[in-house]
Kinemage of the C-alpha trace (Angstrom):
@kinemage 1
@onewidth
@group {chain A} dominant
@subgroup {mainchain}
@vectorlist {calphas} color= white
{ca unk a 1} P -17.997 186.670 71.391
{ca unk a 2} L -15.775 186.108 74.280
{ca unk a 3} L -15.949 182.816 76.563
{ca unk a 4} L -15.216 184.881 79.431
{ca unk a 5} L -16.500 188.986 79.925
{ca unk a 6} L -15.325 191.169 82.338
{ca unk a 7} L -16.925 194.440 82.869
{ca unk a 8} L -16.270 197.054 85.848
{ca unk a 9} L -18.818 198.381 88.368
{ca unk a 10} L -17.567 200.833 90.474
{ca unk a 11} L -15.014 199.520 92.290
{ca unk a 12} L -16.411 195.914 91.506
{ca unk a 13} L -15.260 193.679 88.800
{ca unk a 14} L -17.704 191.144 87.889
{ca unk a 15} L -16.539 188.477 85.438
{ca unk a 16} L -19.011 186.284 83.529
{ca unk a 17} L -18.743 183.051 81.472
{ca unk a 18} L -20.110 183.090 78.444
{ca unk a 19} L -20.725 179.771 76.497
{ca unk a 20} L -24.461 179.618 76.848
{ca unk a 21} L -24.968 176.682 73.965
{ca unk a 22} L -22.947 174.570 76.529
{ca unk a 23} L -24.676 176.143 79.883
{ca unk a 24} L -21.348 177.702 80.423
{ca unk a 25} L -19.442 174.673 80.788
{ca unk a 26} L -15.823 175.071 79.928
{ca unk a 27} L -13.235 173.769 77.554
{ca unk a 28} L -9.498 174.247 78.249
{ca unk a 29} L -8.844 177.501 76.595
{ca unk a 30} L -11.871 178.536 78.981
{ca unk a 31} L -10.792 177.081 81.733
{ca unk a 32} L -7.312 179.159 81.172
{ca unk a 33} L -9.013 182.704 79.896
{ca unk a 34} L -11.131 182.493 83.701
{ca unk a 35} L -8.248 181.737 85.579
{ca unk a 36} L -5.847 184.358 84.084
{ca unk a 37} L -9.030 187.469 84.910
{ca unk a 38} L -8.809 186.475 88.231
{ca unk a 39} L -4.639 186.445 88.262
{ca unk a 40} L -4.664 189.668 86.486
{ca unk a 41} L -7.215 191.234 89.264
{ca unk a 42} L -4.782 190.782 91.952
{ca unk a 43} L -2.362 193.556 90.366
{ca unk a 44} L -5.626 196.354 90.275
{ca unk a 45} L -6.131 197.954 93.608
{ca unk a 46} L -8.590 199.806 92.468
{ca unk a 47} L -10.778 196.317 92.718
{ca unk a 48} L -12.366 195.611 96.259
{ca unk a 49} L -14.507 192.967 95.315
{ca unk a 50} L -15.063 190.245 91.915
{ca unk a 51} L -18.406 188.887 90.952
{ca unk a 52} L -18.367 185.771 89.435
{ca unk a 53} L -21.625 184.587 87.026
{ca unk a 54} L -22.880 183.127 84.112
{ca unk a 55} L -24.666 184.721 80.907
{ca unk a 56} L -27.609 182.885 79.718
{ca unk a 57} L -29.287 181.672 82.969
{ca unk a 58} L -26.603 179.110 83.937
{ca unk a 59} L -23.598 179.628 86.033
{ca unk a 60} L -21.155 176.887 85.132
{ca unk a 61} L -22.410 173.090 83.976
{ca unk a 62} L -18.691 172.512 84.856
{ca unk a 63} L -15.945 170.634 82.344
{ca unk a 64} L -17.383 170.482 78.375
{ca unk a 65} L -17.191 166.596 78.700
{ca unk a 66} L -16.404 166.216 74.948
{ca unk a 67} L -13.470 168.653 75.173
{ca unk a 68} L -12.016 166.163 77.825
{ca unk a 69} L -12.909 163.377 76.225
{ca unk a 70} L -11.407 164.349 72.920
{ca unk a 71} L -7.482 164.347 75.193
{ca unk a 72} L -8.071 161.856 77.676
{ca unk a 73} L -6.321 159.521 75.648
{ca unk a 74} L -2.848 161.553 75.438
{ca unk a 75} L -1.527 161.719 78.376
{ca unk a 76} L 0.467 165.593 78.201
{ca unk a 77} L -2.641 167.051 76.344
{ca unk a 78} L -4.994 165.306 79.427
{ca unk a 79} L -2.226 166.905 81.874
{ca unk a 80} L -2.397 170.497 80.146
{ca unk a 81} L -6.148 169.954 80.245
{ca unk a 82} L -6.815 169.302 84.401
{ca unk a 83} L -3.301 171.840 85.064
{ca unk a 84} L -5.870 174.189 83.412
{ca unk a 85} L -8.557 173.604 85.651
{ca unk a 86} L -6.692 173.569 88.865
{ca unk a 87} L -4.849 177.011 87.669
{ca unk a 88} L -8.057 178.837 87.743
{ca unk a 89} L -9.184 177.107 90.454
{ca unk a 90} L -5.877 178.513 92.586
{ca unk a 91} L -6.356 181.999 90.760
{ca unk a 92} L -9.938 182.180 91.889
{ca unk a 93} L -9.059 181.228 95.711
{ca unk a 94} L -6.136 183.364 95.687
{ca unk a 95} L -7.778 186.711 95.427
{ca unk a 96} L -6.871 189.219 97.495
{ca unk a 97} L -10.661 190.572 97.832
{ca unk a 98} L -13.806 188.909 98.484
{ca unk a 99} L -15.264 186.951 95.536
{ca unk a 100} L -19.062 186.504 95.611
{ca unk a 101} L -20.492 183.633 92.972
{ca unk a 102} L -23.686 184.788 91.904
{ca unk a 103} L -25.752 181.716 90.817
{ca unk a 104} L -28.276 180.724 88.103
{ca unk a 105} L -29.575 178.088 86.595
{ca unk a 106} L -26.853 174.546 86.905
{ca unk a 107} L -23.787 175.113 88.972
{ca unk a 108} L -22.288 171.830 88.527
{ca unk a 109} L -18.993 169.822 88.792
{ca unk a 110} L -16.538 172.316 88.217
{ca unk a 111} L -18.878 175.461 88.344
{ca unk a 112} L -19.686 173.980 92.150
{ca unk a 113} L -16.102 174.020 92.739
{ca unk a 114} L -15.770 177.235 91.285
{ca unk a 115} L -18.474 178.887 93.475
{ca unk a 116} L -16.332 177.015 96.437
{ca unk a 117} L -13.825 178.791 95.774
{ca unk a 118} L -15.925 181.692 96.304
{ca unk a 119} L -15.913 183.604 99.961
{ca unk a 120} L -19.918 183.897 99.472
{ca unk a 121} L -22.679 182.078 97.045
{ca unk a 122} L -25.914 183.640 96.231
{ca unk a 123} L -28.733 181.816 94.586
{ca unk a 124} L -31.659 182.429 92.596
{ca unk a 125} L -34.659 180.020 92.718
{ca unk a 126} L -33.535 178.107 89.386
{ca unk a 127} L -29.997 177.175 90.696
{ca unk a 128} L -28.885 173.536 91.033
{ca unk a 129} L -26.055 172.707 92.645
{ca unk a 130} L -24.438 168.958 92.279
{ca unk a 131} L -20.977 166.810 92.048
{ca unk a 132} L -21.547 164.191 89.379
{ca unk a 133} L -18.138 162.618 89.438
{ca unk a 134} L -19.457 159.243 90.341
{ca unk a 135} L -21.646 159.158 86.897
{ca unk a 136} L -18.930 159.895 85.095
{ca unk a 137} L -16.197 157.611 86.572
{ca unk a 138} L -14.225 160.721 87.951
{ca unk a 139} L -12.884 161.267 91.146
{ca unk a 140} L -13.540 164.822 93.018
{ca unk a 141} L -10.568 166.667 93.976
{ca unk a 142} L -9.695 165.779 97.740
{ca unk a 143} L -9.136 169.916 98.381
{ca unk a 144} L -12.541 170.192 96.860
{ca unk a 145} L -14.062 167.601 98.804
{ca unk a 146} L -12.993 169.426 102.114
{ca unk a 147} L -14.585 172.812 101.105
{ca unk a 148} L -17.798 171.184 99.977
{ca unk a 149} L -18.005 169.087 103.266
{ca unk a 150} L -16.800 172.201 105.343
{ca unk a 151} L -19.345 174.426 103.906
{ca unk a 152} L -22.081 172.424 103.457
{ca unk a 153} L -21.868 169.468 105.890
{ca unk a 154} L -20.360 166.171 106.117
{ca unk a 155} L -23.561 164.545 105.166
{ca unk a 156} L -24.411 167.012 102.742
{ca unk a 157} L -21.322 166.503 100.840
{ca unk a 158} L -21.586 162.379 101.258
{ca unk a 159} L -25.245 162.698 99.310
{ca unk a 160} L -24.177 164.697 96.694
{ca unk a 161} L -20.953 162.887 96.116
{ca unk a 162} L -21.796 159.551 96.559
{ca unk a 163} L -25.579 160.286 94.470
{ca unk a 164} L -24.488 162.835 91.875
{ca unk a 165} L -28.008 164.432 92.359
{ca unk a 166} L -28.892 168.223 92.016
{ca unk a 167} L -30.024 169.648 94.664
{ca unk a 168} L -32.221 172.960 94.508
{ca unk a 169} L -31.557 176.286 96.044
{ca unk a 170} L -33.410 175.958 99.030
{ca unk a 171} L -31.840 172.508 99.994
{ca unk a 172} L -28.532 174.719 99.258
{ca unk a 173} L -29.856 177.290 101.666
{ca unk a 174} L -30.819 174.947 104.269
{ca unk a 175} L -26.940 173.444 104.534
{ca unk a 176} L -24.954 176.607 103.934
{ca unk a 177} L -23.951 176.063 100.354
{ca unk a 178} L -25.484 179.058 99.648
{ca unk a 179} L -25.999 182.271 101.897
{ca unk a 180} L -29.369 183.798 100.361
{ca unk a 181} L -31.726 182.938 98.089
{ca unk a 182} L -32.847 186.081 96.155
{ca unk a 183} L -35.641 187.568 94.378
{ca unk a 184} L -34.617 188.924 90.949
{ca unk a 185} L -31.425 190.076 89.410
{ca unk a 186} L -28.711 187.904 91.658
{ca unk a 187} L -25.967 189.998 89.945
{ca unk a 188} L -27.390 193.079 91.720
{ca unk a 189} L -28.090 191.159 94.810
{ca unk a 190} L -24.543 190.548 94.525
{ca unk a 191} L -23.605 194.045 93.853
{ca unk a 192} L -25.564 195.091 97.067
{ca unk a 193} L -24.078 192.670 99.341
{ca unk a 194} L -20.425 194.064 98.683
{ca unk a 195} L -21.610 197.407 99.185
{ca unk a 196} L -20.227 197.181 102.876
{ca unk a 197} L -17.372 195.164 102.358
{ca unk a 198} L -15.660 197.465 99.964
{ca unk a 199} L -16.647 200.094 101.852
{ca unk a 200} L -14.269 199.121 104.787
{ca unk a 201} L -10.681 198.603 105.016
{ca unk a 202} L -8.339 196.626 102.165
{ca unk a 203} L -5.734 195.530 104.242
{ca unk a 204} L -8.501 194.669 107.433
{ca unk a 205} L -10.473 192.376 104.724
{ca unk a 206} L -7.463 190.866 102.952
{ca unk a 207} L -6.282 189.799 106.196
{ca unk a 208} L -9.792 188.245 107.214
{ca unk a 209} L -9.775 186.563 103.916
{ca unk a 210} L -6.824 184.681 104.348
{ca unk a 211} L -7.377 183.637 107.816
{ca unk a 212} L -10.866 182.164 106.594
{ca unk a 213} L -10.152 180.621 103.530
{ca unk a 214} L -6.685 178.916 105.880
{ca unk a 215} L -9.265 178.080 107.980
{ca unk a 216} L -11.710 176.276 105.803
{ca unk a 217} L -8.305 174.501 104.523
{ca unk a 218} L -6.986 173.409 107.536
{ca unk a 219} L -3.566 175.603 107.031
{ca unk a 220} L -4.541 178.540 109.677
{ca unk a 221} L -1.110 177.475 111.208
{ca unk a 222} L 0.784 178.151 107.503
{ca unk a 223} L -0.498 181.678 107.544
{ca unk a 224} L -0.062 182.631 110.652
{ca unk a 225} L 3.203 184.850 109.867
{ca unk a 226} L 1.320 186.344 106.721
{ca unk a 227} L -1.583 187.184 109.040
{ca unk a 228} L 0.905 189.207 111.391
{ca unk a 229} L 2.698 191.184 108.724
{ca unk a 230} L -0.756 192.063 107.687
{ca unk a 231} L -1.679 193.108 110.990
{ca unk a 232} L 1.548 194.929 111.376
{ca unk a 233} L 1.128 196.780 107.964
{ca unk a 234} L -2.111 197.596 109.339
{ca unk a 235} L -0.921 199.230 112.599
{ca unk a 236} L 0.799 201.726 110.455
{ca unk a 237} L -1.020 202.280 107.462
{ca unk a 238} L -3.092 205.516 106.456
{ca unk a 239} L -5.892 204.252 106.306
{ca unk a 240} L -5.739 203.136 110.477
{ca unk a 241} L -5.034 207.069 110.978
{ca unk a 242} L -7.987 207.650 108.708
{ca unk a 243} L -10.016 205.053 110.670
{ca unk a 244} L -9.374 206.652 113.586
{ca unk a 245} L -10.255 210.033 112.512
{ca unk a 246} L -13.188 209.492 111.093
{ca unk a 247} L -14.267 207.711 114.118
{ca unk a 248} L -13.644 210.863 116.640
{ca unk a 249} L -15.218 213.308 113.606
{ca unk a 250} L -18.211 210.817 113.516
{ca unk a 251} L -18.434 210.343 109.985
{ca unk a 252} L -17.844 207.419 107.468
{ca unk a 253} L -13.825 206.757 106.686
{ca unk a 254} L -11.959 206.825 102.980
{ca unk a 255} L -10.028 203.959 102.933
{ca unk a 256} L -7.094 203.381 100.055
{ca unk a 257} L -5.703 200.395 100.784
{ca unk a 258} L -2.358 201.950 102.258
């Protein structure tokens, strides 16, 4: 049984961990096996958008704590561990199309920062969100920090930080953590909420993407000249002519990404 699945829907990927005797929480090989999916997705163009879940009604508990603790005392195998971790972290944020979390049961630690990572976060009623660091005597990434305080609030952030509570999907809603709360299947909620977005334009949405994500990370200046050659590339790309045509014919466009 694989840690991590991947299975295609349409023109969705939708990649789920799958260590349900540890509520998904992930070991280093784990850790490495999610982060190269996501790398591998960015050479597909037939992929306009990447679920992420969880098998077994949890999304991520975060880092198996006895896999860490089993290295922390040698210092290159502690280094491989965390350069692990922040690789998928970087593969997950560096997708070139929108990346939805879909959320059950505990997303904690290092499955919050993976659903960070994430452009949107949808939530059954049995998720819990929380940062435990401070039980543990850990210290939460600072580029972590930022995206938990810009998406959910200064104070938000400060009371799950500083308590290392769970908080429940509607105190999620309530502070932007999450965008909806759904009823049933959140994998299909999911599935229906990218409906429109890979409907549209690849070049128009992997330009939005960056911009946001820069945005949220306080390097909208760094991008700036990426964001133009997108824009350019866009200006001259099929799929503007097909835009355009499909406009004056008044029906819905075929986009390809070029």
């Amino acid at each position: 049984m694989a840690d991590i699945e991947r299975e295609r829907r349409g023109s969705v990927a939708v990649i789920a961990i799958n260590r349900p005797a540890k509520r998904n929480a992930l070991n280093a090989a784990a850790w490495q096996a999610l982060g190269d999916s996501f790398a591998e997705m960015r050479s597909d163009p037939a992929i306009r958008a990447i679920i992420l879940t969880g098998r077994g009604g949890a999304f991520c508990a975060g880092d198996e704590i006895g896999a860490f603790a089993a290295v922390r005392d040698d210092p290159p195998a502690r280094q491989a561990y965390w350069d692990a971790i922040m690789a998928c972290y970087a593969a997950v944020s560096a997708s070139l199309v929108p990346v939805i979390a879909a959320v059950s049961g505990p997303c904690v630690g290092g499955g919050c920062t993976l659903a960070l990572r994430a452009d949107f976060r949808l939530a059954d009623a049995t998720a819990r969100f929380g940062v435990p660091p401070a039980k543990l005597g850990l210290v939460y990434p600072a580029d972590s920090t930022q995206l938990l305080a810009a998406t959910a609030g200064v104070s938000m952030a400060r009371r799950m930080l500083y308590t290392g509570e769970l908080i429940d999907a509607g105190a999620a809603l309530a502070c932007g953590l999450v965008s909806e709360v759904v009823a049933g299947d959140v994998v299909e909620a999911a599935l229906r909420l990218a409906e429109p977005m890979i409907a549209n334009a690849p070049i128009s949405i992997r330009a939005a993407k960056l911009a946001c994500d820069a945005m949220l990370q306080g390097r909208l200046p760094e991008v700036a000249g990426e964001i133009a050659a997108l824009s350019d590339l866009a200006d001259r790309s099929a799929d503007y002519r097909e835009g355009s045509l499909a406009f004056a014919e008044k029906r819905k466009p075929v986009f390809t990404g070029r």
